[in-house]
C-alpha positions in Angstrom: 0.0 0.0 0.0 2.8 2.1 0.8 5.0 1.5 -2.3 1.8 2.4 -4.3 1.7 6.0 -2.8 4.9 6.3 -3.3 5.2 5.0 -7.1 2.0 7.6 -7.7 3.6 10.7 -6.0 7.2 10.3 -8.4 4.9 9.8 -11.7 5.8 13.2 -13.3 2.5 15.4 -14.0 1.4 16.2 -18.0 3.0 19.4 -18.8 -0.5 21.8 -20.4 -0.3 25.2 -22.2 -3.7 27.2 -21.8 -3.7 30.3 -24.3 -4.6 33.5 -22.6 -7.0 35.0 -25.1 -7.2 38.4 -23.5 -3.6 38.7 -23.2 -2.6 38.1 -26.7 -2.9 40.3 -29.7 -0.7 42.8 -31.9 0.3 46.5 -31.9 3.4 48.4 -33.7 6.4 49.9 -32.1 5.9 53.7 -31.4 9.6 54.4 -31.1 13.1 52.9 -31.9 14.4 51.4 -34.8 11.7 49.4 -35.4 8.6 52.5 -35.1 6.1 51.5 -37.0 6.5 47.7 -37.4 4.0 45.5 -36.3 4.9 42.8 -33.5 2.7 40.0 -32.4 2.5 38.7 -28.6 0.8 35.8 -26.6 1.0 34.8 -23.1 0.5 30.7 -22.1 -0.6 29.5 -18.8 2.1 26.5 -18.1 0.1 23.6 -15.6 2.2 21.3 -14.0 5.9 22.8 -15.5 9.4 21.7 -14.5 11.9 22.8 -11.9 15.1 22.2 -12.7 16.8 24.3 -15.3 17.9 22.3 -18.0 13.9 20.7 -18.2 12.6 24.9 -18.3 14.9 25.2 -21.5 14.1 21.9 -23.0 10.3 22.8 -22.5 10.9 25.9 -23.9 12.2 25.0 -27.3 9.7 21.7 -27.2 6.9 24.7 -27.0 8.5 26.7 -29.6 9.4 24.0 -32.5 5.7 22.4 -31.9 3.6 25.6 -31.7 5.6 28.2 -33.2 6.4 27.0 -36.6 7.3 29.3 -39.9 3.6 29.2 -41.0 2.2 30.4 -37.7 4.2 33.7 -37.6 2.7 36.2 -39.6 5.1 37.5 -42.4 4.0 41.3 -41.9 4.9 41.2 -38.7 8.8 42.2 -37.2 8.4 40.3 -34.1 6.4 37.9 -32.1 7.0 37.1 -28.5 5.6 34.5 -26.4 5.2 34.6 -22.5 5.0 31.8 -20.4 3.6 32.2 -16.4 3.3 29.2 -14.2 -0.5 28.5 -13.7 -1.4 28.8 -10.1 -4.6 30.4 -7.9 -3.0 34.5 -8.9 -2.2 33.5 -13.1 -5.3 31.8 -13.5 -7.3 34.6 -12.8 -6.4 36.0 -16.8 -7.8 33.0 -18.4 -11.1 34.6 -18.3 -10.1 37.9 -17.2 -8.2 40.6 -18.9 -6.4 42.8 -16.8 -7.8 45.4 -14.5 -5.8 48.3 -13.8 -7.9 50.3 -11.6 -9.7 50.5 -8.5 -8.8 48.8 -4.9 -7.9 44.9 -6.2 -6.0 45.9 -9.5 -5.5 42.8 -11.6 -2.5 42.9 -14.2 -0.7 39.6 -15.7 2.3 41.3 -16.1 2.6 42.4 -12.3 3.2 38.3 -11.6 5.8 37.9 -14.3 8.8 38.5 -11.7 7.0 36.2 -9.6 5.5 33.3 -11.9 6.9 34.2 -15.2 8.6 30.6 -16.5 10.6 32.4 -19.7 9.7 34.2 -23.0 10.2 33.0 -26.2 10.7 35.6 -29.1 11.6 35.6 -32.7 12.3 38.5 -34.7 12.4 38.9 -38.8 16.1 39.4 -39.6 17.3 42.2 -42.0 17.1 40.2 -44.9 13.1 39.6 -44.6 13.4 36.2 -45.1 15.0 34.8 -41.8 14.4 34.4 -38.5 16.3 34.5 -35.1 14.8 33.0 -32.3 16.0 33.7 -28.7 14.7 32.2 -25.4 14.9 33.9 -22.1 14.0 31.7 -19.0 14.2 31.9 -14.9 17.0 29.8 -13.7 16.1 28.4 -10.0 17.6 31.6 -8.2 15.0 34.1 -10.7 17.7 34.9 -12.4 17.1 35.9 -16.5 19.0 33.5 -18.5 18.8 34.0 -22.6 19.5 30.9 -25.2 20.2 31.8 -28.5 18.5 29.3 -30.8 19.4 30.9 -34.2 20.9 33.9 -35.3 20.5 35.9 -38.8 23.3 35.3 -41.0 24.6 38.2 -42.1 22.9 40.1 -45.0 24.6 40.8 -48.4 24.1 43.8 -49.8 
């Protein structure tokens, strides 16, 4: 009866990503190099994600290369960034909530990221308008940003 509990408790969990409609869409940049091209974000809900390091990353790009393929990113679009939270009793809140800024119990996703942000995934149209880089940045296990480079743009010829 014991060994039972036991084996149960060290089966790992299903990993889940629930899409947070009302804290994805687009916009343009208002300022920098980029002013006045469009970008595309989305925030997940993770259920159940790993701890250690190495499985955050390996998640990560698992997400990226089975969701985030060359079709799915809009070609008008400069950048598109994913955000990934831990789902808990705060994050789920915004699955069928946008945020609320105002009043007394102000309610706003990105207020948690510090907190329960997992990483961010973004890729970016290289110079050439054909490319893609692709970086992830996660939370190691002290909170600190770490950044993988998965691809970089090759330099353009002019």
């Amino acid at each position: 009866m014991i060994i039972t509990a036991f084996l149960s408790s060290c089966q790992e969990k299903k990993v889940t990503f629930v899409n947070l409609e009302k804290h994805s869409g687009e916009g343009f940049f208002d300022r920098g190099d980029r002013e006045g091209e469009k970008f595309i974000y989305k925030s997940i809900l993770v259920e159940n994600a790993p701890h250690g390091d190495k499985e955050i990353l390996d998640m990560l790009i698992k997400y990226k290369n089975q969701n985030l393929k060359d079709a799915a990113i809009n070609k008008d679009a400069y950048s598109f960034t994913v955000f990934l939270y831990e789902k808990n009793n705060s994050t789920s809140y915004f699955i069928e909530n946008a945020d609320d800024p105002g009043g007394l119990t102000s309610q706003v996703l990105q207020d948690y990221y510090s907190k329960n942000g997992i990483g961010e995934i973004t890729i970016d149209k290289c110079g050439n308008d054909k490319d893609w880089t692709a970086k992830i940045s996660y939370f190691d296990m002290q909170r600190n940003l770490k950044d993988t480079i998965l691809y970089n743009c090759k330099n353009d010829k002019k």
